[in-house]
C-alpha positions in Angstrom: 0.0 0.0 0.0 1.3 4.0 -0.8 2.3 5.7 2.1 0.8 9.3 2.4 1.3 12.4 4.8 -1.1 14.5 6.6 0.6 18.0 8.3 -1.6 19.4 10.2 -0.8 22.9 9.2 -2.7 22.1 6.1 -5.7 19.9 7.8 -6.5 22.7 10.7 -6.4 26.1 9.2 -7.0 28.0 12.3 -4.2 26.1 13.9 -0.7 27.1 11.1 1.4 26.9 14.3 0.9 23.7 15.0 3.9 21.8 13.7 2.6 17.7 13.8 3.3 15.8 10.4 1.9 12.1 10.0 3.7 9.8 7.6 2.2 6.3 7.3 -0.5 4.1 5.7 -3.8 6.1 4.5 -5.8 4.4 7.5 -3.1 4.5 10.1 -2.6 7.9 9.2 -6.7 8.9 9.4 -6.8 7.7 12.5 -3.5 8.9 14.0 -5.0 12.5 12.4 -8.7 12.0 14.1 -7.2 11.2 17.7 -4.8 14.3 17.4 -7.5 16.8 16.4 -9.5 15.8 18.8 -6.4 16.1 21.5 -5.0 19.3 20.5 -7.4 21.1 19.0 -11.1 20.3 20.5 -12.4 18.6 17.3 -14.8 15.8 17.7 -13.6 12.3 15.8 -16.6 11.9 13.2 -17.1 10.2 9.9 -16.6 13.9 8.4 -14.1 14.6 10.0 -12.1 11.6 8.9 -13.4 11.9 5.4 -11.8 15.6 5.3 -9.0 14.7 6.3 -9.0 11.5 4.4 -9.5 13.6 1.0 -6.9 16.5 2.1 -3.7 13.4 2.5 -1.0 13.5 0.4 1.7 11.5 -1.2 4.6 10.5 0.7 6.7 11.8 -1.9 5.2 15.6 -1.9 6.9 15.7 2.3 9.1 18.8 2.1 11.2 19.1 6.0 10.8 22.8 6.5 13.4 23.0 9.3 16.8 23.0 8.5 18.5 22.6 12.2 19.1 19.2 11.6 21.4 19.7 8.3 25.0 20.4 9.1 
């Protein structure tokens, strides 16, 4: 199965601070998603919220780092 991502700065808009990225198997990654909105940022795990999130995943291979601290 394709590995996708889900970064939460794109799945909560009112939330671009937050700096969680999930890399993983669609469904492992829908639920890891679900139980962190819910978590962090109030949400309530529904069927539409899993579907939104479900249809805003990406491609494992579209994962850009943005932080540099790590490179030498």
């Amino acid at each position: 199965m394709t590995r996708v991502i889900a970064d939460c700065r794109r799945l909560e808009a009112s939330t671009p601070a937050c700096t969680l990225t999930i890399i993983g198997e669609p469904d492992e990654v829908i639920a890891v998603a679900a139980q962190h909105a819910v978590a962090v940022h109030g949400q309530k795990d529904t069927p539409e919220l899993r579907e939104r999130f479900r249809a805003l995943l990406e491609p494992e291979a579209s994962y850009q780092e943005t932080a540099l601290w790590f490179q030498l």
